[in-house]
C-alpha positions in Angstrom: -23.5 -10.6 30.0 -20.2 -11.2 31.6 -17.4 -9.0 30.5 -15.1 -12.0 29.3 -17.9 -13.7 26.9 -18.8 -9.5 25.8 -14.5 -9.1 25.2 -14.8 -12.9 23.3 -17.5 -12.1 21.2 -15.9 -8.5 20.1 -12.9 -10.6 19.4 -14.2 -13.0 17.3 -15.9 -10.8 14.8 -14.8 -11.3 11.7 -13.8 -7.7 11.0 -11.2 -7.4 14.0 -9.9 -10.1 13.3 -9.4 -8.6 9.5 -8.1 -5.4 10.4 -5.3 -7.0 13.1 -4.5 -9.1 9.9 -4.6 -6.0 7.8 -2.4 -3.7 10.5 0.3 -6.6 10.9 0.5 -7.0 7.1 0.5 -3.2 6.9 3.6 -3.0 8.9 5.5 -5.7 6.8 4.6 -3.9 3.4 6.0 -0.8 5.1 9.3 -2.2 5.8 9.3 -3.5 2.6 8.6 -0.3 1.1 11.1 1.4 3.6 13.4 -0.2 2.7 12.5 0.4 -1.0 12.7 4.0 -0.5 15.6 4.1 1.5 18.3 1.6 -0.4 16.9 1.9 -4.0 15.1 5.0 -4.7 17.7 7.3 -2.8 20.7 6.4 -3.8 20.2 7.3 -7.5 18.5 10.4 -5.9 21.8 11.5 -4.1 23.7 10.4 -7.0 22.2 13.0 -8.9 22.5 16.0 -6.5 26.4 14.9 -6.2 26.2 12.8 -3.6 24.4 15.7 -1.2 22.4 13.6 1.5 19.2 15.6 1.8 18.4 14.6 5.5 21.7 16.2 6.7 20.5 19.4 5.2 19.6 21.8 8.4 19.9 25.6 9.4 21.7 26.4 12.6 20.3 29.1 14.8 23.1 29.1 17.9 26.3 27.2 17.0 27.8 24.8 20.2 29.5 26.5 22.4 33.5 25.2 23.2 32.0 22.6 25.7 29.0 20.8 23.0 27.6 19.1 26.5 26.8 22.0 28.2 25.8 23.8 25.0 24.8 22.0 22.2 24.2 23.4 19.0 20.6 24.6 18.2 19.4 23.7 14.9 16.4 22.7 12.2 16.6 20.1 10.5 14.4 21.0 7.6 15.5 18.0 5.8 14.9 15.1 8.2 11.1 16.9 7.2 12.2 16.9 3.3 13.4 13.3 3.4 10.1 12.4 5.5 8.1 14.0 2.7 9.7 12.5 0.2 9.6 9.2 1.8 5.8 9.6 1.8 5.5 10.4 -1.6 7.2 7.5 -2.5 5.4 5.2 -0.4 2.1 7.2 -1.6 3.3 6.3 -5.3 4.2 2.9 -4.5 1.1 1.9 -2.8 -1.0 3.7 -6.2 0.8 1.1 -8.3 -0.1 -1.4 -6.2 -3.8 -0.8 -5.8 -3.9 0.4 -9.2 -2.6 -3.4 -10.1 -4.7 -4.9 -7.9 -7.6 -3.4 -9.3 -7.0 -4.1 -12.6 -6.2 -7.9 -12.1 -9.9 -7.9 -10.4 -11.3 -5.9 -13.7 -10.1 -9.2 -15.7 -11.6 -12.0 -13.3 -14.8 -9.4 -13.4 -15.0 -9.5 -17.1 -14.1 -13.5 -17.2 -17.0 -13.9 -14.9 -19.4 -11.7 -16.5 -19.1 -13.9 -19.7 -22.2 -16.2 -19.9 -20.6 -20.1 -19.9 -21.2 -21.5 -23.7 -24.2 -23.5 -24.4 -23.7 -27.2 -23.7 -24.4 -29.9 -26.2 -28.3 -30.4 -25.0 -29.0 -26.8 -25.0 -28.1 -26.1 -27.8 -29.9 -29.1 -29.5 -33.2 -27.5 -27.1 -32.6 -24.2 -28.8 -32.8 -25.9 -32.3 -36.0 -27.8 -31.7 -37.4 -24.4 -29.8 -36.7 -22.5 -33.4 -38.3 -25.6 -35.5 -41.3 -25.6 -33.4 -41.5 -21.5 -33.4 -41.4 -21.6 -37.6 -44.7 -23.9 -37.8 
């Protein structure tokens, strides 16, 4: 088997073809939730700690010297990491609700579908003369 018609095949499969779906869909809802995160949720979050922006927060081990090119200041930045772990728990939460909403939307077609259809007309009629005959 030729490498082409092995790469075609691999390519066609229904699953890869899912997942580059899934991964290109993945990026948009990540945006979306990005952005989410970063105009709505922190705002109200800065708001309430007076304004303080919480990625800015860092500890600085050698200050810049007088020339910051030749010796820039050395520093962690513990709360790029904060922001980055709040941003995850946020996304994390955001991504529950939606699964959680998902899943619950497919509990109600579930238990729509698990209904047996009413009897029709004729069966029901069927089921009357299947008693009447059963009495005798």
């Amino acid at each position: 088997m030729s490498l082409g018609k092995e790469f075609k095949e691999f390519i066609s499969r229904g699953n890869v073809v899912d997942l580059a779906v899934g991964v290109i869909i993945g990026g948009a809802f990540g945006a979306i939730v990005g952005s989410l995160v970063k105009d709505m949720v922190m705002p109200p979050i800065s708001y309430l700690l007076s304004g303080v922006d919480v990625a800015s927060w860092k500890l600085v081990i050698a200050p810049a010297g007088p020339d910051p090119k030749l010796k820039p200041e050395v520093d962690l930045t513990y709360g790029n990491f904060l922001q980055a772990g709040l941003n995850f728990l946020i996304v994390a939460a955001v991504i529950f609700l939606a699964v959680k909403a998902v899943n619950s939307f497919k509990r109600q077609e579930a238990e729509k579908a698990a209904e047996p259809p009413a009897p029709s007309a004729e069966e029901k009629l069927l089921t009357e003369i299947r008693d009447l005959l059963a009495k005798k």
